[in-house]
N, C-alpha and C positions, 0 to 999 in steps of 0.2 A: 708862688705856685700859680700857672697858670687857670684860664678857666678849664680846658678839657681835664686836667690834671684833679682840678678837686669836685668836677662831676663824678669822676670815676670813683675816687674818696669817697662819697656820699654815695652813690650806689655800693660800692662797697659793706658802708655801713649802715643800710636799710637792709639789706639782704642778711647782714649779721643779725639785725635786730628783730626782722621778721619770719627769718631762721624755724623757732622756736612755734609757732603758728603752726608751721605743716606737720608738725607730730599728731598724729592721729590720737583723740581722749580714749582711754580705754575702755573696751568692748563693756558694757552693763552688765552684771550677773541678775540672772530670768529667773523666773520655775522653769523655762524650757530649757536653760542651759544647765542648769541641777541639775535632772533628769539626764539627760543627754551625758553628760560627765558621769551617771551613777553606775560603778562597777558590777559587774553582773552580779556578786555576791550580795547584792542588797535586796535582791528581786528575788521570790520566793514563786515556785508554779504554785497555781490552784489547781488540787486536785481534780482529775475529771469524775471523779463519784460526788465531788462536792458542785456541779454544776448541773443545773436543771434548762434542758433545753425546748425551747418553745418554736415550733414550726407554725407558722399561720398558714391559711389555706389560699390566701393570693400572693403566695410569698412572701419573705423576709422571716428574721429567724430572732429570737429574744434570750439572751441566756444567762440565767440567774446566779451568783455564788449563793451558795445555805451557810446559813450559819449555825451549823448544828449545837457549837455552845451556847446559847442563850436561848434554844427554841427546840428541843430535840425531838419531843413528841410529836409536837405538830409538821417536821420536818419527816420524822419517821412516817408519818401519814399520807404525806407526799409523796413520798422513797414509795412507796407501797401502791399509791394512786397511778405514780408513774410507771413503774414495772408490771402494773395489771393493763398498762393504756386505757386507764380510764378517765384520765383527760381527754383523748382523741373526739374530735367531732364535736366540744364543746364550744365557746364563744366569748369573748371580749363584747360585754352587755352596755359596759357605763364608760361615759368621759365626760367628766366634771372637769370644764373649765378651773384652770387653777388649781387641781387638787389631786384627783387621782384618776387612774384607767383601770378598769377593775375586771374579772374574768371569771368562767366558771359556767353552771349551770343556769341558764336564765330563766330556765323555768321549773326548777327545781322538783325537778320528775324522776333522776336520775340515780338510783339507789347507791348507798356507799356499798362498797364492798365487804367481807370480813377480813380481819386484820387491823381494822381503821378504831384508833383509841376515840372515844364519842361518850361522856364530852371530857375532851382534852382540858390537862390542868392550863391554870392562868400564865402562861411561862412570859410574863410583862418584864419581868425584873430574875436577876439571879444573884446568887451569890458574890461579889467582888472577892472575893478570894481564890486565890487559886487562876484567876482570870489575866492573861496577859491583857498592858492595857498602858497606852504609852499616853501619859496627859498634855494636853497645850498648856504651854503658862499664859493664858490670855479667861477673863472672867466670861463667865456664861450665864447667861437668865435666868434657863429652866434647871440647871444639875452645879454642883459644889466644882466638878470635875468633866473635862470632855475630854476628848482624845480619841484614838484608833486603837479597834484591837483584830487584827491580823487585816481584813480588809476595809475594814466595817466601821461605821462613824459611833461612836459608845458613848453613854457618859456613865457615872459614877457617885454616890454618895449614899452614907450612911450603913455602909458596909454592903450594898446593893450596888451592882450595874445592870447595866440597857443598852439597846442600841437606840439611835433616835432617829426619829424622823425625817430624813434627809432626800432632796429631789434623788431619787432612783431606787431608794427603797423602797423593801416588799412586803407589804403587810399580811395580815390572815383577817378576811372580813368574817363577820359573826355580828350575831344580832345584840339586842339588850342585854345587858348581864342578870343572871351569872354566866350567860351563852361565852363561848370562848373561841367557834367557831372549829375548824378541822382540818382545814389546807385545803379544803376545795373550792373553794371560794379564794382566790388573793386581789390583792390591788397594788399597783406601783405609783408611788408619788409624781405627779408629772409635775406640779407648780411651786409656789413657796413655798418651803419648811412649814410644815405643819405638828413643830414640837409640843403644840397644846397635846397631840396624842401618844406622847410618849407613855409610857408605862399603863398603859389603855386596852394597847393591843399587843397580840402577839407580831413580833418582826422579825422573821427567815430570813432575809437575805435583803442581796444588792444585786439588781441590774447592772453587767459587766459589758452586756453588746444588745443594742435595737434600741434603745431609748428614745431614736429619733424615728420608728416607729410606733412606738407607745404613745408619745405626746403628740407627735400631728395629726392622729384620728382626728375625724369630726365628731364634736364634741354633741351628747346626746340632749336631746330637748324636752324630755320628761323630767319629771321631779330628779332629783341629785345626780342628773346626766345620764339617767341611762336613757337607752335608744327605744323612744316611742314606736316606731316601725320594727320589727322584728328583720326585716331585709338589713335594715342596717347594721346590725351586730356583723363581726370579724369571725368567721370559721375560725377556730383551732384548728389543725392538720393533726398534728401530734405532737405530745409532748415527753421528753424520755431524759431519763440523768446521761451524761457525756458519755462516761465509762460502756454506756449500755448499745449506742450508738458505733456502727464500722469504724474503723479506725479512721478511714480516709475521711470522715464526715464529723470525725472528734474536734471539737474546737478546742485550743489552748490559751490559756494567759497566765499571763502573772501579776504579782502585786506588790508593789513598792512593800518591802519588810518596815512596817511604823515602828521597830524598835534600833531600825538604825542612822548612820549619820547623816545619807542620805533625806530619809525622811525628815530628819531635825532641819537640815537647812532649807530644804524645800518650805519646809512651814515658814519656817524666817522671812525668806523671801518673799514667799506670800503676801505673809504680814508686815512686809517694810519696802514696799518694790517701791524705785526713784529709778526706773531707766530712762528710756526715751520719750516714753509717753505720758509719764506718771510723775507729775511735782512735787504732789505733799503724801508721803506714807500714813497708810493707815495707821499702823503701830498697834493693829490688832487682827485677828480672823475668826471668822464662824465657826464650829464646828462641822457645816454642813460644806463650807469652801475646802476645809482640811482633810476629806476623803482620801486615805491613799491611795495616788495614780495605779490603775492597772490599762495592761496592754497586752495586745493579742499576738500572737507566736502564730507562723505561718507551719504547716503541716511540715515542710521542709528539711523546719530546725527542730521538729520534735521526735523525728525516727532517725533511729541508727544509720549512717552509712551504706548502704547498700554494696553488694560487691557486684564485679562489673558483668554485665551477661559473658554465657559461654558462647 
């Protein structure tokens, strides 16, 4: 054989050998690409009577899911505060670095209305029965059981659940006990979990849209953040449930359904991600990381068809 004869042989058989190189490794499975794959049936709307929407007075807009099973009264209080607009013209008073933003009457002059239950039972804990409520198999600090129940971060034990404490949830502020507080007064989590307060307080709902309003206030310099200058505090504009709001002005979402398979593998992956960025899996997750995703529907895909002008 000559030489050209067995260069071509060896190129030959490097090309065979390094063949196998150019196959592309297979694409990673994400939480994003979960999502992205999950069939519309997995996704559940949230009601527009179940959302409480908050308009600030320099703009930008905050819009709460309720969780009327775990909090009804103090929920109905709300339903009630909002339909009279007596939220309107109120103010965002505190922002505690790390913990919460909190809203309401700052100077506590402003009479409740009638209709408003005072003083509302302790609704910290309810019944586990009867409660849908899909658990992580991963161990928890403060509860026997964590998991999701419809959108909302819960846990569970002793024949009792709650929701907990998780960055975007809504609490009900109120004084010393047996004070229990009334929905005029709320706060939203902005920093770390703060699960010491679970079954403490009452907790309505989840922050669904503004969150990145809520947390980048300036944070207040008086005692537990709230704003030593009265110029400082955040006008209210108005605050009104979705349903009650023009249609064009209705916001929409939905929310990962946590009792389906969807939601199962999203946790998974959560809890075991090795793609491109991530070496060593955790082989566990928070309950506060395992919130089911929700997302917003554009006004578009929420009205009928229209038929075409005459």
């Amino acid at each position: 054989m000559n030489i050209r004869r067995r260069l071509a042989v060896t190129l030959c058989a490097a090309t065979v050998i390094a063949a196998p190189a150019a196959i592309s490794a297979p694409t990673p499975v994400t939480p994003t690409s979960v999502l992205a794959s999950a069939p519309a049936g997995d996704w559940a709307d949230i009601d527009p009577n179940d959302l409480l929407v908050i308009d600030l007075q320099r703009g930008g807009r905050v819009v709460i899911a309720l969780a009327d099973a775990f909090a009804p009264v103090h929920i109905a209080n709300m339903r009630t505060l909002a339909h009279l607009h007596w939220y309107d013209g109120l103010a965002i008073e505190r922002v505690q670095d790390d913990y919460v933003t909190q809203w309401g009457d700052p100077d506590g002059k402003k009479p409740l209305p009638p209709g408003i239950t005072q003083p509302a039972p302790a609704e910290y804990e309810r019944p586990a029965a009867g409660l849908s409520f899909t658990a992580l198999p991963y161990p928890d600090t403060f509860a026997e059981h964590v998991g999701a129940s419809g959108p909302f971060p819960a846990a569970e034990g002793g024949g009792e659940a709650w929701l907990t404490h998780c960055y975007g949830m809504v609490g009900v502020g109120r004084d010393l006990n047996p004070d229990t507080g009334t929905g005029a007064e709320l706060y939203a989590v902005i920093g770390q979990s703060p699960r010491g307060l679970d079954r403490n307080i009452a907790v309505v709902g989840r922050v669904v849209a503004g969150m990145d309003l809520l947390a980048a206030l300036p944070r207040g310099t008086a005692d537990l953040g709230f704003y030593a200058d009265p110029a400082q505090r955040v006008a209210i504009r108005q605050v009104r449930i979705a349903a009650d709001l023009p249609v064009a002005d209705q916001p929409h979402f939905q929310a990962l359904k946590e009792t389906s398979d969807t939601f199962r593998a999203w946790v998974h992956i959560r809890a075991n991600r090795q793609d491109s960025f991530f070496l060593r899996p955790a082989g566990a997750i928070d309950v506060c990381n395992a919130m089911p995703p929700v997302r917003t529907l554009s006004v578009e895909l929420i009205r009928p068809p229209q038929p075409p002008p005459r």
